[in-house]
N, C-alpha and C positions, 0 to 999 in steps of 0.2 A: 895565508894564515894570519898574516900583519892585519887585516880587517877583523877578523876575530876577534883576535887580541884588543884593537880599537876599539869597539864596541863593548869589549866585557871592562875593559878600563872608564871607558864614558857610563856603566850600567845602563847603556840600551838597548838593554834582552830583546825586547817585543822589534826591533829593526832588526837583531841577530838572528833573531829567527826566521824574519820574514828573509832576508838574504839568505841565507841554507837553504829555506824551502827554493828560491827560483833558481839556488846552484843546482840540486835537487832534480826540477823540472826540465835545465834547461842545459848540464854537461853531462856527462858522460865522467862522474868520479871514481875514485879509486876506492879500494874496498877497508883500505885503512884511513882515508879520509872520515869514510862512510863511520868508522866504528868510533873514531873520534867525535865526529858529530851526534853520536847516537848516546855516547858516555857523559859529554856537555849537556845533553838536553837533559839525561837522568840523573846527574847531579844538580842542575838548576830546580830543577821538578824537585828535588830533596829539601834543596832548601828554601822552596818558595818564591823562587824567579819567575816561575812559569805561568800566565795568566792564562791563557788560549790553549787548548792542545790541539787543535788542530794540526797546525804545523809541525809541531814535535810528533804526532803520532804519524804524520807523512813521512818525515827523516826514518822515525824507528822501523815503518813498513819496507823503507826504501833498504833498507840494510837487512832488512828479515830476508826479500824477495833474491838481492846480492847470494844470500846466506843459503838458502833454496837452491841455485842455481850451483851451489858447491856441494851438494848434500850435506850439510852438515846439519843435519838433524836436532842434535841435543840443543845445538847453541840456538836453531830457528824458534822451538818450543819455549827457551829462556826469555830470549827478545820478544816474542809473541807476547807471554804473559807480562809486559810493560804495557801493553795495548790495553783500550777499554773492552771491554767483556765482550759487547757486539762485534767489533774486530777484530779480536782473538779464534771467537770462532768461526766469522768467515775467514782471515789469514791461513789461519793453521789447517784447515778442509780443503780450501785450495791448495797448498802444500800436499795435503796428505794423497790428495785425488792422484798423484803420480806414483804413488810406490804399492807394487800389486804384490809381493812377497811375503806372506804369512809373518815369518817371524820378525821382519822388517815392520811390519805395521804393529805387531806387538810392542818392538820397541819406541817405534816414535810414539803411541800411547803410552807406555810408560814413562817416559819423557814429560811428556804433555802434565802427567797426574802427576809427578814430579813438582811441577811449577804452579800449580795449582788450577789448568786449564779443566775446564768443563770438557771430559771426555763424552761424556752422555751424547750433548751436543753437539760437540764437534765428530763424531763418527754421526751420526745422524743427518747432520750437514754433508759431509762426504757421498753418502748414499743417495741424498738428491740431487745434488750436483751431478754426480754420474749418471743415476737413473734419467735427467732430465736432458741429458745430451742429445744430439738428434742422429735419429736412427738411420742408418743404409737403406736408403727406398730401393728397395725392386719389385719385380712386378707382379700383383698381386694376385690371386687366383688358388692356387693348391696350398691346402690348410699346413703342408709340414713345409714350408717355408726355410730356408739355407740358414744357417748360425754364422753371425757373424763376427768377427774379433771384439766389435761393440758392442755386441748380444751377450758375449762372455763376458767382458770387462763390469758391465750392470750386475750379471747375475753375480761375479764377484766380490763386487762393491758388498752385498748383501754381511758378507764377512766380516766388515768391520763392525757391524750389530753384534756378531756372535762373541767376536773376542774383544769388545770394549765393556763386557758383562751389562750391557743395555739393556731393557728393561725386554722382557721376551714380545711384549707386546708391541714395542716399536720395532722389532724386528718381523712381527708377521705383520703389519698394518705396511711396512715399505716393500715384503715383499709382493702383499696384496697388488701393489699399487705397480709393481713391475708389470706382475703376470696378469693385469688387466689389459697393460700396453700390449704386453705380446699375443696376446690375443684376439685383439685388436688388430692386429697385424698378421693375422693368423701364422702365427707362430708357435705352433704347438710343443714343438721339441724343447724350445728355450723357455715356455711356462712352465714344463716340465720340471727341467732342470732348475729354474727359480724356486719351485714350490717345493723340490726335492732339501735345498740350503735348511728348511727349519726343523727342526729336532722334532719326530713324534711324541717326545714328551711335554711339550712347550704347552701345547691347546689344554692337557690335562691339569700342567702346573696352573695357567690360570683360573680353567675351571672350579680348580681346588681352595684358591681365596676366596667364594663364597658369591653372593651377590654381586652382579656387574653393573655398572650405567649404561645407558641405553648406548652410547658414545662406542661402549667396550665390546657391550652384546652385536653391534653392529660389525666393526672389526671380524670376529668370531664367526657372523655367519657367513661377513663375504670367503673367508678363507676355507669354513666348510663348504661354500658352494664351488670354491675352486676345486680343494678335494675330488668332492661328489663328482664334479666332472670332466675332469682328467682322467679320476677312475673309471669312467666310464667309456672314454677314449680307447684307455691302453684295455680294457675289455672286448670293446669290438673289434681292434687291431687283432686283438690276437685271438680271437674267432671267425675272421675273417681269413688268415695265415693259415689257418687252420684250414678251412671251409674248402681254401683256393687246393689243398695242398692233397686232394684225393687220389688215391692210389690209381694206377692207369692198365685197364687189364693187361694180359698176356697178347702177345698176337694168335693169331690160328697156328696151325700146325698145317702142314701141307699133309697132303693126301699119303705121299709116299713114304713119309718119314721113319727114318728107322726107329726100330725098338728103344734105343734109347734116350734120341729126341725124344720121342712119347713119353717116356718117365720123367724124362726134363720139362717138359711141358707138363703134366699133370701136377708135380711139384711147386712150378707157377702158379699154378691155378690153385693150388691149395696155400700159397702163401699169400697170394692175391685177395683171396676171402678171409683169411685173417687178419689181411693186414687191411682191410676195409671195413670188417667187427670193428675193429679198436679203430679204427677212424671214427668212424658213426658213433662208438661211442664217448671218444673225445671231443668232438665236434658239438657234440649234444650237450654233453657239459660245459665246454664253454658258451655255449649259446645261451645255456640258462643265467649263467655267471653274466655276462652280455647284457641278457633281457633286465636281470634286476638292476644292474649300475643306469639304467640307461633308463629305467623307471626311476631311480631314485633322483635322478638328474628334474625329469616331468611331473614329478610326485614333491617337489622339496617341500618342506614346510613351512607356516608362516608366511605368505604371502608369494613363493613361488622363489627359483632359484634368484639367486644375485638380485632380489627386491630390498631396494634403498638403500643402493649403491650408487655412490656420487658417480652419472652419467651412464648410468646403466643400460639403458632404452638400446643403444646401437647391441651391443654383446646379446642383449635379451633377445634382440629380432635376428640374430644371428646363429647364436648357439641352439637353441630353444627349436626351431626348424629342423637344422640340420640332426640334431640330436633324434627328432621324431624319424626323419630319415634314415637314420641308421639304425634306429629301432623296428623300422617296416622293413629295410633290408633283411636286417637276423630273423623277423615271424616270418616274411617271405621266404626264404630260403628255408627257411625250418619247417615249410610247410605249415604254417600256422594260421593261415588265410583268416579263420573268423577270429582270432586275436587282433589279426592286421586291420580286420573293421572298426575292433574295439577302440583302438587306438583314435578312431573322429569322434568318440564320447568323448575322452577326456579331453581333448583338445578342444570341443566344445563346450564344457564345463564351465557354469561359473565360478565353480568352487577353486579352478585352476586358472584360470583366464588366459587359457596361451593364446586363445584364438587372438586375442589381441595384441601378439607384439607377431603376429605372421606377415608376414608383406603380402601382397596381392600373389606377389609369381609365386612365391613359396605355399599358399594356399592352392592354386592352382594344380603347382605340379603334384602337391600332394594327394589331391581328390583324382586327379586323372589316374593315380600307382592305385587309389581304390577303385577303379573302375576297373582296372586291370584283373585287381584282384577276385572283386563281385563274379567277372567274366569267368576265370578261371574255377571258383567254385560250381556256375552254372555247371558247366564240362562235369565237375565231379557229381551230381544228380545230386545239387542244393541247389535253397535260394539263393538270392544274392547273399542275406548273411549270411548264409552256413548253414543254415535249420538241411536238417534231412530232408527232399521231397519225397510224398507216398504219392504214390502213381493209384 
């Protein structure tokens, strides 16, 4: 302390501080040391001691981070807003990135707005910090992909958007930016749940202000193309559940069976056929339900789904295939053979361009399933497309 002292008696602030900063860098201080140093520098800074902040803003971070590691919340957001504006919001979003607790994070916002910090900001900051962590690799292959404690914690992050009353729009544009990663990753469960975080009324609230910039309308449509096709997902899931889920006859009845096995079995048999009505007729409707998300996905407007979307190209040649494929699963099974033809028009189409984001295999295997299909019309007394043959 006697050096301190030395130096504020001599008035050679700009030495005093460069000596804090390498006490600073180079012991291991006490937390009342720390607060002492942190009261000197912001009374210097009052009365115009202070040339350089550098150094003083190191001491002040160094006793924020002390302060962090106590939780003590109120005092870190006071300390923080001593910092310049840039440091305040990365400080206080590194701080914030550790506390996952709803009303906990309400209050260190309220804190923060308290001191005059840039909540906008700094919950915005939060959100890519987290989002931008790196993810649990495993191995990649089947589209529903395992959830992982850092799969939650991202799609949590999304929270801090909701309850720092941030603009609706920077909360769909971060979550866009989630659920591109996880699908990417083919993670469907946790796009899911990303895209589930924003309120159905959000897209109409904006809608409602009027005219958009191209910047806004872009935003907008990658989030309806997420939409569109998640809906389309959880359609064929559950037509497919469906589909798999067909009622399974009776067995025979043996020859000798008494009389009333025979009513017991005729019973099966009559509950058997109704309960395969209402199959076929469920089934049929979710297929239609099915067919149209799953067109709406190949049909999108404007230049085709997720068009001019920063890095778009890889998700394009990915979703845009498969999507075709389980569009030819549900006419196939539907029996819908000259649909399933129809299906290499539009994919052919200029007006749609998908043939262009198809990879080689994925065109491949796709014209082989219509080869299948031509075949199997033959058998039914058609052309390959379907036209009736007259003999």
């Amino acid at each position: 302390m006697h050096i301190v002292q030395k130096h504020l008696i001599l008035d050679d602030i700009p030495r005093l501080m460069e000596i804090i900063g390498n006490w600073i860098e180079n012991r291991t201080l006490s937390t009342q040391f720390l607060r002492f140093a942190v009261h000197l520098v912001l009374f210097l800074e009052q009365i115009g001691q202070i040339v350089k902040r550098d150094v003083p803003a190191k001491i002040i971070e160094s006793y924020v981070l002390r302060l962090a590691e106590m939780d003590e919340t109120r005092l870190v957001s006071f300390y923080v807003s001593k910092l310049g504006v840039q440091k305040q919001v990365e400080v206080y979003a590194s701080y914030l990135e550790r506390i996952l607790d709803d009303n906990e994070r309400r209050e260190a916002l309220a804190f923060a707005e308290d001191c005059g910090l840039d909540t906008h900001a700094i919950a915005k900051r939060v959100v890519e910090n987290i989002r931008n962590r790196p993810h649990e690799i495993g191995a990649l292959g089947n589209l529903q992909q395992k959830l992982t404690d850092t799969d939650l914690l991202k799609i949590s992050a999304i929270d801090w958007l909701l309850i720092s009353n941030s603009t609706k729009l920077d909360a769909i544009e971060q979550t866009n930016a989630l659920i591109f990663t996880f699908l990417t990753m083919k993670k469907l469960d946790a796009a899911q749940l990303a895209f589930n975080k924003i309120p159905q009324n959000f897209l109409d609230d904006i809608l409602s202000e009027g005219d958009a910039v191209p910047e806004i309308n872009q935003i907008l449509r990658e989030y309806l193309s997420y939409r569109t096709y998640l809906d389309a997902e959880e359609a064929f899931n559950e037509w497919y559940k469906q589909f798999k889920s067909k009622p399974l006859p009776p067995g025979e009845v043996a020859e000798n069976a008494h009389f009333t096995e025979r009513v017991a079995h005729e019973h099966k048999e009559a509950q058997f056929k109704a309960d395969t009505e209402r199959w076929n007729m469920s089934t049929l409707q979710l297929a239609k339900t099915a067919k149209g998300k799953l067109y709406n996905v190949l049909l999108f407007p404007e230049g085709g789904w997720l068009s001019g979307a920063k890095d778009c190209e890889f998700l394009r040649s990915t979703c845009i295939p498969e999507i075709v494929m389980l569009l030819y699963s549900v006419l196939n099974d539907s029996d819908c053979g000259e649909e399933c033809l129809q299906l290499a028009d539009i994919i052919s189409s200029e007006k749609y361009g998908l043939y262009k984001v198809f990879p080689k295999t994925k065109l491949k295997e796709f014209l082989h399933q219509l080869c299948n299909t031509s075949a199997s019309l033959l058998n039914k007394e058609k052309d390959p497309w379907g036209n009736v043959t007259i003999n």
